[in-house]
C-alpha positions as CSV (number, residue, x, y, z in Angstrom):
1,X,-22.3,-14.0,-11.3
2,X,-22.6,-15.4,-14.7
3,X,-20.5,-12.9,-17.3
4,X,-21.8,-12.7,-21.0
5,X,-19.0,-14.1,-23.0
6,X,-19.8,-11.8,-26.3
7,X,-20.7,-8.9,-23.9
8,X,-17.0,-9.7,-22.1
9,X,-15.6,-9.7,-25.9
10,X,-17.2,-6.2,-26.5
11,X,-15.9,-4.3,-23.7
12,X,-12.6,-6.3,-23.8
13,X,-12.2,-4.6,-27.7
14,X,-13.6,-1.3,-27.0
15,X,-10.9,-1.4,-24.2
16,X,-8.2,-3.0,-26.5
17,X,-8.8,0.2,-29.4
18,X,-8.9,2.6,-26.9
19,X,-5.3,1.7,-25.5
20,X,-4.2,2.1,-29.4
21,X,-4.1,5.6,-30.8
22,X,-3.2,4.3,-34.2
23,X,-5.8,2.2,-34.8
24,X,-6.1,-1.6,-34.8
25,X,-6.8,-4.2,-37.8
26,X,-9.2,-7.1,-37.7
27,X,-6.5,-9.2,-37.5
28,X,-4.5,-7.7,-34.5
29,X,-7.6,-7.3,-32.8
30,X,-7.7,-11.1,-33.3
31,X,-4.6,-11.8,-32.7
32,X,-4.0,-10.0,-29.5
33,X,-7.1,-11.6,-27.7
34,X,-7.2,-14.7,-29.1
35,X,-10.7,-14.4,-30.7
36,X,-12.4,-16.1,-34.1
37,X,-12.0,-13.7,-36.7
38,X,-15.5,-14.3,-37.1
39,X,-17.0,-13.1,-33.5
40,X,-14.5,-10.1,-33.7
41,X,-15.7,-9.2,-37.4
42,X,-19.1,-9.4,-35.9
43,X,-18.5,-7.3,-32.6
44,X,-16.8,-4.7,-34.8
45,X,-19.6,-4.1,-37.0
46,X,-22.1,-3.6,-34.2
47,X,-19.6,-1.4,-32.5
48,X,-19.4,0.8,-35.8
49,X,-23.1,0.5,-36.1
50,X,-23.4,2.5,-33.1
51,X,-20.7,5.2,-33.5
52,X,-18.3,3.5,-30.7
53,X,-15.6,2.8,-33.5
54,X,-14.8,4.4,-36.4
55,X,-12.5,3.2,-39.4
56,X,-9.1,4.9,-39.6
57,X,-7.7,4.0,-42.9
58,X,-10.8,2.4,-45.7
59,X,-8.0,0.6,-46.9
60,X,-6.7,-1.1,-43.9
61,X,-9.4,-0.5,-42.2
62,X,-7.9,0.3,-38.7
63,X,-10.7,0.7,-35.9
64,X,-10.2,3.5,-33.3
65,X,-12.8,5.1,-30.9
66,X,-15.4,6.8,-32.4
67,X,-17.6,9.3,-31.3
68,X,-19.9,8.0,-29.2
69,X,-17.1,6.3,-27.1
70,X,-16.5,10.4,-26.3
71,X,-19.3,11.6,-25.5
72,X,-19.7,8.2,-22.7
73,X,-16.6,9.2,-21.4
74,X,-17.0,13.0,-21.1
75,X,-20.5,12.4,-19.4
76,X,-18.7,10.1,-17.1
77,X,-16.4,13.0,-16.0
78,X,-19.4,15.6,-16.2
79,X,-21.3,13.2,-13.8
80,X,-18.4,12.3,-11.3
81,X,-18.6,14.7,-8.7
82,X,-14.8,13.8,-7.5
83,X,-13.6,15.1,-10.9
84,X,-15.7,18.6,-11.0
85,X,-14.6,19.4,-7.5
86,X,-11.3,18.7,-8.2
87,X,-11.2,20.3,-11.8
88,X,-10.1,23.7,-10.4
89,X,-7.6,22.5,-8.4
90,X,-5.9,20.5,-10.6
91,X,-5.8,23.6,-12.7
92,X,-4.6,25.9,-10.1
93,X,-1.8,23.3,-9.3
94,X,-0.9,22.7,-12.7
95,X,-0.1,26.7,-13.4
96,X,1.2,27.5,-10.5
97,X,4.4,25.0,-10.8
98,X,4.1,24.6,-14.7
99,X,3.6,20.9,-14.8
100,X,1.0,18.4,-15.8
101,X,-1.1,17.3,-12.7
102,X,-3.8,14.0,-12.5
103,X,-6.2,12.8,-10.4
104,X,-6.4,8.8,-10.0
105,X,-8.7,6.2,-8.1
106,X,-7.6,2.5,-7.5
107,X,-9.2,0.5,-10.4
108,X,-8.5,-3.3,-8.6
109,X,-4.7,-3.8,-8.6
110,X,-4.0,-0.5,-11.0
111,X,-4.2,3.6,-10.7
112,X,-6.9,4.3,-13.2
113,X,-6.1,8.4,-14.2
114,X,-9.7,9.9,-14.5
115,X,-8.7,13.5,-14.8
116,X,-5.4,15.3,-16.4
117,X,-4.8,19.0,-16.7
118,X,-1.8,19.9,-18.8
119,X,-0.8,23.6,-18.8
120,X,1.0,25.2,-22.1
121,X,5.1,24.3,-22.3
122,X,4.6,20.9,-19.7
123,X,6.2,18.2,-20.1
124,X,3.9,15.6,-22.5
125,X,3.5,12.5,-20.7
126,X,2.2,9.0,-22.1
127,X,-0.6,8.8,-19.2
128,X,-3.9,10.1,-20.2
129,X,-8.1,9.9,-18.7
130,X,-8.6,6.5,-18.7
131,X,-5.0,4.7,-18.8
132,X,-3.5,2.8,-16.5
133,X,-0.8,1.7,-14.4
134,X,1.0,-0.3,-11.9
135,X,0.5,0.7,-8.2
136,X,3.8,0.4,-7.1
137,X,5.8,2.6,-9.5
138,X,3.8,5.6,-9.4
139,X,2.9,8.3,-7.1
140,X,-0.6,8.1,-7.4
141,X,-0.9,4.7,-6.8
142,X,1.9,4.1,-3.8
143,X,0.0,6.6,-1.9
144,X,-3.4,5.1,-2.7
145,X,-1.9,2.0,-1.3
146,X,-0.8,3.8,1.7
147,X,-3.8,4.5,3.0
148,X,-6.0,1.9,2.5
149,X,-7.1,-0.4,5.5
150,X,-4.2,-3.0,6.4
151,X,-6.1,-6.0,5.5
152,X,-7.1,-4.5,2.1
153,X,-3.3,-3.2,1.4
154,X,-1.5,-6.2,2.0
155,X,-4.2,-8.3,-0.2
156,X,-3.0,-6.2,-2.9
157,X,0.7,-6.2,-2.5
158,X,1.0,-9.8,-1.6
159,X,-0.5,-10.3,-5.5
160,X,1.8,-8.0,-7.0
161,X,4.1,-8.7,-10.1
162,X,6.7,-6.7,-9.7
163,X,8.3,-5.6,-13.2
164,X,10.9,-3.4,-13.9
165,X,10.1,-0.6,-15.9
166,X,13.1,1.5,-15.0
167,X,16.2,0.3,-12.7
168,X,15.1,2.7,-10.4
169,X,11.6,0.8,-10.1
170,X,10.3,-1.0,-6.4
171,X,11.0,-5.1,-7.5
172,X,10.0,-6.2,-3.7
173,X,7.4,-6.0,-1.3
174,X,9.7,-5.2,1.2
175,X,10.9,-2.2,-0.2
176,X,7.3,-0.8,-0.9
177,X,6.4,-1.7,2.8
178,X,9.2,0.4,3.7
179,X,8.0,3.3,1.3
180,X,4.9,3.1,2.6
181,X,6.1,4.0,6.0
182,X,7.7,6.9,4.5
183,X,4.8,8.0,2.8
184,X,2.8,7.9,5.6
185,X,4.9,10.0,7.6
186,X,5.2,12.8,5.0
187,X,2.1,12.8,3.7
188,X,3.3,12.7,0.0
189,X,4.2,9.8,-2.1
190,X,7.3,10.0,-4.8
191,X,8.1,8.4,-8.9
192,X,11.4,9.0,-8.9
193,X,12.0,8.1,-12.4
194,X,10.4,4.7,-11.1
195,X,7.7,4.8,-14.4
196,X,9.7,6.5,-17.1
197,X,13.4,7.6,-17.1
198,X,13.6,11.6,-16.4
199,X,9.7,11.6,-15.1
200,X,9.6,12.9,-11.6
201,X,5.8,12.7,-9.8
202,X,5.1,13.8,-6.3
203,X,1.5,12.8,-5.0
204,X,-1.0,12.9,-2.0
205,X,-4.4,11.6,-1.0
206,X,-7.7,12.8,-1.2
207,X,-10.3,11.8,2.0
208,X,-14.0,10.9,1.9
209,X,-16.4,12.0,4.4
210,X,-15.7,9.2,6.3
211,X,-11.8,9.8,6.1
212,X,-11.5,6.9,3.8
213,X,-8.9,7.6,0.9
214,X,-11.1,7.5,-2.0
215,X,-8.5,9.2,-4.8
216,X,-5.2,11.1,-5.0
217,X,-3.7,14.2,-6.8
218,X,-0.3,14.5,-8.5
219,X,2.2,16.6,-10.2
220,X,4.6,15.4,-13.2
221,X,7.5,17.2,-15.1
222,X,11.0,16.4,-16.0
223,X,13.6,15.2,-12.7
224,X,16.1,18.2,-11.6
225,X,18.9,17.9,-9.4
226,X,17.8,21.3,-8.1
227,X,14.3,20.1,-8.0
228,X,12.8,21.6,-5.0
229,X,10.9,18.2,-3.6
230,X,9.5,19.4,-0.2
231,X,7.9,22.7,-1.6
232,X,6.3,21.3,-4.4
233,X,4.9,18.5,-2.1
234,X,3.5,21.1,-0.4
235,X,1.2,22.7,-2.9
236,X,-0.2,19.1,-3.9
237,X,-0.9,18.0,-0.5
238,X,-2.6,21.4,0.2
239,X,-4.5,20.4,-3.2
240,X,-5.2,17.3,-1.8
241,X,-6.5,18.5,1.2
242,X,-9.0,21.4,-0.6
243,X,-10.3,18.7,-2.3
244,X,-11.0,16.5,0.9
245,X,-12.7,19.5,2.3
246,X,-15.0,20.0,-0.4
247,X,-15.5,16.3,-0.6
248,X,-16.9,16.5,3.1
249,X,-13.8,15.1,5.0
250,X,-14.2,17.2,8.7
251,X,-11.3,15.5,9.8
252,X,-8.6,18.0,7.8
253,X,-7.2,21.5,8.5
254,X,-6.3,23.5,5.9
């Protein structure tokens, strides 16, 4: 399929801006894609035309979302049945252990987070609706990989580039095989302190209709040494689970 190079550009900066809460200049926007000033100028203005953008700072003129980039975004999670069933849930889970909980889908070799509830006095963490991160060192995504179909799984891990973000982080394909395993046997998938230094995330998956993982739930607050791993893990899996049910998934008992 033949991609529209200036249509590519377009997304690629609304993208770009929206991964910047600060705003971005022309020239950073050029800079970090490696763009004419001239075609970004011009995808700017049409983007501003339309509300997508708006300019931060007159002076410096910093673009960030504007708000027509919102109101896409919250029909998206108005229109995605996945994230109103799971709304309640998420909620329920979040109060009940005081910590911030997500639901993600695979976006290609990523987690994509397409839903966040975070109750009063959580813990703030970086990941919001529509960020992303590596599969293999958080919860969401290790157990996304977990149960996908072999074939599918190891065409993912084999093109994995495994960086460190912590020293606690998976750097090996054997070592996420072997978690794997262990996930599968649980039921739950772990971040321990794998993504961010004193971030501990439990998470489980979420079953179509056709008992074919199709998201996952998680929970995230500070790591305790007291931190009761096997009965928090059992709240998000039975939040998992509700979810699976109301998704259709026969196959689950609750």
């Amino acid at each position: 399929m033949r991609i529209n190079r200036t249509s590519k550009r377009t997304i690629d900066i609304l993208e770009l801006i929206s991964k910047n809460k600060k705003g971005l200049t022309l020239k950073e926007i050029t800079r970090i894609m490696d763009i004419p000033q001239t075609s970004a100028f011009d995808i700017l203005q049409t983007l501003l035309s339309m509300n997508l953008i708006a300019e931060k700072n007159e002076t410096y003129k910093k673009y960030i979302l504007g708000i027509k980039a919102y109101e896409i975004g919250m029909a998206y999670t108005y229109n995605n049945d996945i994230i109103q069933i799971s709304i309640p849930y998420l909620e329920e889970l979040g109060e009940k252990l005081g910590k911030t909980s997500f639901l993600g889908i695979l976006d290609k070799d990523q987690v994509a987070y397409i839903y966040k509830y975070e109750p009063s006095n959580a813990v703030v963490t970086t990941a919001k609706i529509g960020s992303r991160n590596d599969i293999y060192s958080t919860s969401l995504g290790k157990v996304l990989l977990a149960y996908l179909e072999e074939e599918q799984q190891l065409e993912l891990i084999n093109t994995m580039q495994f960086t460190q973000k912590t020293k606690r982080t998976i750097d090996s394909k054997i070592k996420l095989l072997k978690e794997i395993e262990i996930i599968k046997e649980k039921g739950y998938g772990i971040d321990n302190r794998e993504l961010e230094e004193y971030i501990f995330c439990i998470g489980a998956p979420v079953f179509d209709n056709k008992n074919k993982i199709i998201a996952a739930v998680s929970v995230t607050g500070l790591y305790k040494e007291d931190l009761e791993i096997e009965k928090e893990a059992s709240f998000v899996i039975e939040t998992a689970k509700n979810i699976s049910v109301k998704m259709g998934n026969k196959n689950i008992s609750l």
